[in-house]
Backbone bond lengths (Angstrom), bond angles and torsions (degrees), N, CA, C in turn:
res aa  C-N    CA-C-N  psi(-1)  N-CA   C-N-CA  omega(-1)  CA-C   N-CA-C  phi
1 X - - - 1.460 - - 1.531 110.74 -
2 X 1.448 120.56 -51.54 1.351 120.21 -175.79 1.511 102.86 -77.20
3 X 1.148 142.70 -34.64 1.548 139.47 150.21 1.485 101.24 -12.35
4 X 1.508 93.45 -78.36 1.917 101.91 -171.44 1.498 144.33 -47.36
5 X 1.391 92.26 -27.93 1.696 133.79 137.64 1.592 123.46 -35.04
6 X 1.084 101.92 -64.83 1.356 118.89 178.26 1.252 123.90 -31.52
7 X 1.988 90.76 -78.98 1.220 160.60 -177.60 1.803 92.34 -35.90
8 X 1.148 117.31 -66.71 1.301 153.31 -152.42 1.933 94.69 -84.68
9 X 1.283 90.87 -54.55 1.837 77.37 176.39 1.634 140.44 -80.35
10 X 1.689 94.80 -14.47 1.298 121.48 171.27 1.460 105.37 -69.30
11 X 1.766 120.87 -56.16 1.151 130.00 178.78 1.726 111.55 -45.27
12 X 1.726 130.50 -41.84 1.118 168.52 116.16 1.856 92.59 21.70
13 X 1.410 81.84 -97.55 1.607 103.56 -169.15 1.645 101.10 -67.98
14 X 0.933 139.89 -11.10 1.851 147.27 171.87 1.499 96.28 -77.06
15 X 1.520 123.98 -68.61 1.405 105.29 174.27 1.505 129.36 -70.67
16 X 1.541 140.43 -5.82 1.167 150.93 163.62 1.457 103.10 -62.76
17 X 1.102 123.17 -44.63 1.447 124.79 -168.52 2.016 104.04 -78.39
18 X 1.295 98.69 -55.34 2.058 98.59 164.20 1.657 106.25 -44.89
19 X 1.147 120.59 -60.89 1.258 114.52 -171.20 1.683 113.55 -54.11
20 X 1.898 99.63 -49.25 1.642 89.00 177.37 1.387 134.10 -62.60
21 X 1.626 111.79 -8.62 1.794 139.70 170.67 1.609 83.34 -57.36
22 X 1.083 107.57 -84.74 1.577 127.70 -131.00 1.904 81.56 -63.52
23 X 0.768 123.71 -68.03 1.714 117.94 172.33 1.341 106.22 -17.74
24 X 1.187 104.17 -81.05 1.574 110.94 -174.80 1.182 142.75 -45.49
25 X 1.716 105.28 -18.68 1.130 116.75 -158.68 2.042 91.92 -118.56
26 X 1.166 96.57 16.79 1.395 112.39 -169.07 1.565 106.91 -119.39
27 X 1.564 102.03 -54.53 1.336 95.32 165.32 1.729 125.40 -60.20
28 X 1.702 118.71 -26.14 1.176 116.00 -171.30 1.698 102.82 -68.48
29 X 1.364 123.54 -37.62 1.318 133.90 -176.39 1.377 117.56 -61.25
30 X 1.368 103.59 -22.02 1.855 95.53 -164.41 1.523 92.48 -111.43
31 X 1.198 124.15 0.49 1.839 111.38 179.89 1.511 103.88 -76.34
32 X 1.685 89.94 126.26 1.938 97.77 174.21 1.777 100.32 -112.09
33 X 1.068 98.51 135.70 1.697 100.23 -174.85 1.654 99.24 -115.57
34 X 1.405 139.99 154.78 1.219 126.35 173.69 1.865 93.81 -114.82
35 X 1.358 88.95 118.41 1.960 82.24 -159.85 1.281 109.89 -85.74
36 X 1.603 131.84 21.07 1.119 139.51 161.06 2.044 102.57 -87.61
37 X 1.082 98.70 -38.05 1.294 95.10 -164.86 1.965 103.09 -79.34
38 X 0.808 74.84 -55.64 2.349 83.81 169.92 1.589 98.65 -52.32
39 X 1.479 103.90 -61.09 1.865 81.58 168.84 1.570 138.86 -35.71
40 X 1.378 82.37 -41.33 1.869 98.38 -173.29 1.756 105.48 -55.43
41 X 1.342 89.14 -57.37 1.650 111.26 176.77 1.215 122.55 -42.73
42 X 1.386 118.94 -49.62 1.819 115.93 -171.02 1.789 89.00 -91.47
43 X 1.362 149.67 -8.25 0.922 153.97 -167.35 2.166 105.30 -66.97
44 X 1.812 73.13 -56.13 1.666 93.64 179.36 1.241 120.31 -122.67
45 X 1.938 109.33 33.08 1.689 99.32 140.37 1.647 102.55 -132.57
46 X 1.063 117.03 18.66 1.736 113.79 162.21 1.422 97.90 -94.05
47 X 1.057 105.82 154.74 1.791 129.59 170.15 2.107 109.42 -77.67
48 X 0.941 124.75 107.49 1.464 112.79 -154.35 1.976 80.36 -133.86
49 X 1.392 102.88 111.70 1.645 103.53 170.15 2.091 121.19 -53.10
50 X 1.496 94.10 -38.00 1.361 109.05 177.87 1.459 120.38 -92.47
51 X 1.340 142.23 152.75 1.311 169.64 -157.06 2.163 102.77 -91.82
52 X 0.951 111.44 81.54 1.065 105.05 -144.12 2.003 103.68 -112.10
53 X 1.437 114.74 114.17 1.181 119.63 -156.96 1.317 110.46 -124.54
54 X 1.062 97.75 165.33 1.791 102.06 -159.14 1.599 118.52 -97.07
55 X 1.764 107.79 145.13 1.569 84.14 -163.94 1.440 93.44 -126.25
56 X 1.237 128.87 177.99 1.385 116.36 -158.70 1.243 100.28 -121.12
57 X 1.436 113.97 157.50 1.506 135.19 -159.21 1.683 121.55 -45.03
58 X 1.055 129.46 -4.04 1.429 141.47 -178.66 1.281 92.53 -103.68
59 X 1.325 129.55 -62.87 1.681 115.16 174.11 1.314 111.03 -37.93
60 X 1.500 119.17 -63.27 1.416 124.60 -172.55 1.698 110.81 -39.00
61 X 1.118 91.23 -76.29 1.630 88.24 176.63 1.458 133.00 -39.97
62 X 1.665 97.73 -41.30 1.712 101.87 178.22 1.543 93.52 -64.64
63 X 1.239 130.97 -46.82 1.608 126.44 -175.84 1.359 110.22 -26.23
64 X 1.130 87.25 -97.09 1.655 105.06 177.10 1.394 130.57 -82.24
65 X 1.392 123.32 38.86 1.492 142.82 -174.59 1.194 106.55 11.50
66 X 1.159 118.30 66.53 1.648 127.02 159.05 1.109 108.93 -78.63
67 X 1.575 126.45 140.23 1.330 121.22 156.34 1.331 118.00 -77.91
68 X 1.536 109.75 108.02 1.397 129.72 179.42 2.129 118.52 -30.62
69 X 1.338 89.24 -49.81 1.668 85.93 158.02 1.566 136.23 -57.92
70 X 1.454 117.48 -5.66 1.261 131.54 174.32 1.392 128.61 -102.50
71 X 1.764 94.04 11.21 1.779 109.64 -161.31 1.673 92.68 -127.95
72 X 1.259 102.58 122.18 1.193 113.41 -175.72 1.989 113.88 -72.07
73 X 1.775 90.03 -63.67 1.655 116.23 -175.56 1.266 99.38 -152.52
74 X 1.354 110.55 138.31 1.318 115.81 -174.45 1.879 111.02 -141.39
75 X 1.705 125.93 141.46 1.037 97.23 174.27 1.965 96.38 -130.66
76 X 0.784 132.83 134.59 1.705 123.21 177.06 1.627 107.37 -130.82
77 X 1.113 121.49 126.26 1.447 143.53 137.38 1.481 134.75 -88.96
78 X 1.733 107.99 113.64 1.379 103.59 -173.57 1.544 104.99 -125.25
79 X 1.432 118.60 173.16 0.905 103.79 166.09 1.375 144.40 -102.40
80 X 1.752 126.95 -146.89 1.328 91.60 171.45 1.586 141.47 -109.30
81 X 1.334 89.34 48.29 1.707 120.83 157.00 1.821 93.09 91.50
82 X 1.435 124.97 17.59 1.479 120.86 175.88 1.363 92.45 -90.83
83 X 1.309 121.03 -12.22 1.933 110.02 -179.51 1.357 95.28 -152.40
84 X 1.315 104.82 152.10 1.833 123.89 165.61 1.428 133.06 -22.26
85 X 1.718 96.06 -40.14 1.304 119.28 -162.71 1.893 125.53 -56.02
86 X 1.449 90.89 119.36 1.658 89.11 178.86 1.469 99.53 -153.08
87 X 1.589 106.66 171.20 1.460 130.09 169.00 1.625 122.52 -130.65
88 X 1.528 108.49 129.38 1.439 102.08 -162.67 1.784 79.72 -146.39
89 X 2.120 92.51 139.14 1.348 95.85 -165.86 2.021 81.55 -168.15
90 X 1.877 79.00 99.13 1.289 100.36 178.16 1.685 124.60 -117.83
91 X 1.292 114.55 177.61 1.422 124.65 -172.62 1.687 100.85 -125.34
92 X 0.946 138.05 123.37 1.567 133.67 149.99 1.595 116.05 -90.98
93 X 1.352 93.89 117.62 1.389 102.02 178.78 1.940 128.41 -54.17
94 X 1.597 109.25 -1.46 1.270 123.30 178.80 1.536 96.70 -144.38
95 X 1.147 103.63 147.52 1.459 112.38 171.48 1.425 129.88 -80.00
96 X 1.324 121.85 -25.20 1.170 160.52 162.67 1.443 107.63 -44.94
97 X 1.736 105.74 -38.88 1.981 103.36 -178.84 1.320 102.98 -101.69
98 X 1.319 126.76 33.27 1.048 101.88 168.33 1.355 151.05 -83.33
99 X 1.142 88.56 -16.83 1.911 114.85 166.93 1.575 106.38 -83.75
100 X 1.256 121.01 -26.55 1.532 110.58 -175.98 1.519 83.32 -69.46
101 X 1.205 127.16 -81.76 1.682 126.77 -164.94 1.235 105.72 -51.49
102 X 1.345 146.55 -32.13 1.382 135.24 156.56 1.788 110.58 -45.41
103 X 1.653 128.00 -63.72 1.211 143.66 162.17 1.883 92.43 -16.32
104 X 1.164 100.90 -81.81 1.925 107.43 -167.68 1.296 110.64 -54.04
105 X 1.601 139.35 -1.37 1.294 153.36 -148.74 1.437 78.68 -100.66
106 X 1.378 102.13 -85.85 1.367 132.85 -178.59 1.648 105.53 -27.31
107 X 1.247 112.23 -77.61 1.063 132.44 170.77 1.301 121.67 -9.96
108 X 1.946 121.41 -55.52 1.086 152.76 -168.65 2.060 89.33 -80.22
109 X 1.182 102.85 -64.43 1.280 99.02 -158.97 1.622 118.20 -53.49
110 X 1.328 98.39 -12.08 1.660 118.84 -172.07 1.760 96.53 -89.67
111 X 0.814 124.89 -32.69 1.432 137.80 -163.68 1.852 95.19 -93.20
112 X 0.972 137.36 -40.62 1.265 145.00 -170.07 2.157 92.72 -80.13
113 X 1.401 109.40 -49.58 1.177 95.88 -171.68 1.821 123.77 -79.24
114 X 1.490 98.23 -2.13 1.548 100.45 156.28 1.143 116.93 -90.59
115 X 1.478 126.82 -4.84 1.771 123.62 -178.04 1.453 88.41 -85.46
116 X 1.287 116.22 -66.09 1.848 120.37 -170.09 1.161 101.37 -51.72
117 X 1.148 139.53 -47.41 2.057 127.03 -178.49 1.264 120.23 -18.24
118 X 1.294 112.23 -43.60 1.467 117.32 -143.34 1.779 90.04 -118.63
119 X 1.823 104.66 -59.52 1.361 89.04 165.51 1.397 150.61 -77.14
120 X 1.093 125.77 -23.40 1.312 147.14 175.88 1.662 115.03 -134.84
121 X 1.518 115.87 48.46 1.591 113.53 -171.04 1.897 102.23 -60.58
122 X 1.203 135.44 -0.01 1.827 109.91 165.23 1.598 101.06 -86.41
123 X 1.164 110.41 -4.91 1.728 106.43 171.73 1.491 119.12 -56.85
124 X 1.378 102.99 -51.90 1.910 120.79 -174.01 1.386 93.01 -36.42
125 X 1.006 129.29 -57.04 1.603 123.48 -146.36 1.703 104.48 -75.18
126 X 1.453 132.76 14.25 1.125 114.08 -167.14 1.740 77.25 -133.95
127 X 1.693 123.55 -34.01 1.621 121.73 143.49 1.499 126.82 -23.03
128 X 1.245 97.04 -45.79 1.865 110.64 -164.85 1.774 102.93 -96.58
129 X 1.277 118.99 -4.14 1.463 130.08 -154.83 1.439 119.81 -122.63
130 X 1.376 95.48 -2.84 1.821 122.09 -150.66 1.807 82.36 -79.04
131 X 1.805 102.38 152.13 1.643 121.14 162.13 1.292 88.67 -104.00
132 X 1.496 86.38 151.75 1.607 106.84 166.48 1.752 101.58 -146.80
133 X 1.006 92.09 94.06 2.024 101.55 171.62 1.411 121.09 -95.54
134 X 1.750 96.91 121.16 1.683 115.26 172.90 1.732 100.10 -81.85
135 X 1.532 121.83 120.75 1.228 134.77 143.86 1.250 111.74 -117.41
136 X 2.023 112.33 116.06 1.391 110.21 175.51 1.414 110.42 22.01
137 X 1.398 135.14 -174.05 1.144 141.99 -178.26 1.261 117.57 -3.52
138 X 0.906 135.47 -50.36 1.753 148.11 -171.57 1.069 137.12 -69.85
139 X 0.954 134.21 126.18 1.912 122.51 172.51 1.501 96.13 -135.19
140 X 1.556 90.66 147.47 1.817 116.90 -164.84 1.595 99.50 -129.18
141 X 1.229 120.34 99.55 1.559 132.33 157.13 1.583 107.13 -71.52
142 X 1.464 125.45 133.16 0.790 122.96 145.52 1.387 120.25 -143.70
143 X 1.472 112.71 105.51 1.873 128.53 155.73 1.402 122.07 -43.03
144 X 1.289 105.41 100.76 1.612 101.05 165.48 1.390 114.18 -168.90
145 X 1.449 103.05 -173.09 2.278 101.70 -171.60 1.676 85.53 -66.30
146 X 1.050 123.40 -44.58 1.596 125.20 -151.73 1.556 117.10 -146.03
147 X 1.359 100.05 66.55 1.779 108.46 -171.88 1.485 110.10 -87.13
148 X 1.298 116.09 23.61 1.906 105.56 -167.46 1.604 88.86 -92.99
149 X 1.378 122.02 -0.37 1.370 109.96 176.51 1.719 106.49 -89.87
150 X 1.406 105.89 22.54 1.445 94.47 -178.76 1.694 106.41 -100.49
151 X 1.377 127.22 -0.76 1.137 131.71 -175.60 1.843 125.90 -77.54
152 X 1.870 87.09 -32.47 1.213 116.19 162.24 1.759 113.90 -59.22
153 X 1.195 111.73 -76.01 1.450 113.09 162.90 1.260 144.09 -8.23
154 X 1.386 92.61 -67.83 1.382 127.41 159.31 1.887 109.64 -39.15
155 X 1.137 86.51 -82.44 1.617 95.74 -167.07 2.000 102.77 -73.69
156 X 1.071 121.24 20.45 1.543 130.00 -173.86 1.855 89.05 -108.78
157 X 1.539 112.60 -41.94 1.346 131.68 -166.11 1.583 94.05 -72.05
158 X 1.065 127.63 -54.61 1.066 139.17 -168.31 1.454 134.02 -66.38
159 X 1.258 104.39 -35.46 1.891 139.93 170.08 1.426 86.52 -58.98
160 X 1.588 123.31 -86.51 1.232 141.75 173.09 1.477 126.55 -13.67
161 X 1.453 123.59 -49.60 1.390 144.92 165.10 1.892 107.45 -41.88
């Protein structure tokens, strides 16, 4: 009898856990972000020391050598190169690249914190400090003294949708 019990609650908690997959992996698929507009947003509720303006999609790519065929929509604001500070809020057109274009994210940010060392070393720390958020399709960089308020945003943006 207590076997059957068991038996029965494991089976229980085995399908609760499939269902919480299949949710999850459902919700990551169906989030549409308009990454001009989320740009706008973390632009003017992060605290950003620099004046920070937007550059258009051929910069982006030359930035961070993405292959442009792997970029769905993209929106980035940087600044004007006296501090670190930027916002990058993209789409990959396959799901599959998302770690390669995450990889070149990274990549860039590592490469930026040996340029700032020497020239601007109080920069590094907002280099070394940076979010970088995976939503389904999307990834959201954000450079700044204090970007952990961009997670909030994010998922405030998202509720909203």
């Amino acid at each position: 009898m207590k076997k059957g019990i068991i038996i029965a609650l494991v089976c229980l908690v085995i399908v609760g856990i499939i269902i919480g997959i299949v949710f999850y992996i459902n919700s990551q698929k169906n989030i549409e972000i308009d990454v001009e507009e989320l740009a706008v947003k973390i632009k003017y509720q992060i605290s950003f020391k620099d004046n920070l303006e937007m550059i258009d999609r051929e910069t982006v790519v030359k930035n961070y050598s993405f292959d442009d065929a792997k970029i769905k929509d993209v929106a980035c604001y940087i600044g004007t190169g006296a501090t670190a500070e930027e916002i990058l809020v993209l789409q990959v057109n396959d799901r599959s690249d998302i770690n390669e274009v995450k990889d070149l994210i990274v990549k860039r940010i590592d490469e930026r914190k040996e340029a700032f060392a020497d020239y601007l070393p109080d920069e590094v720390y907002k280099l070394e400090n940076y979010t970088l958020l995976e939503k389904g399709d999307y990834l959201i960089l954000c450079i700044a003294n204090d970007s952990e308020g961009i997670n909030d945003i994010v998922n405030d943006y998202l509720k909203n949708k």
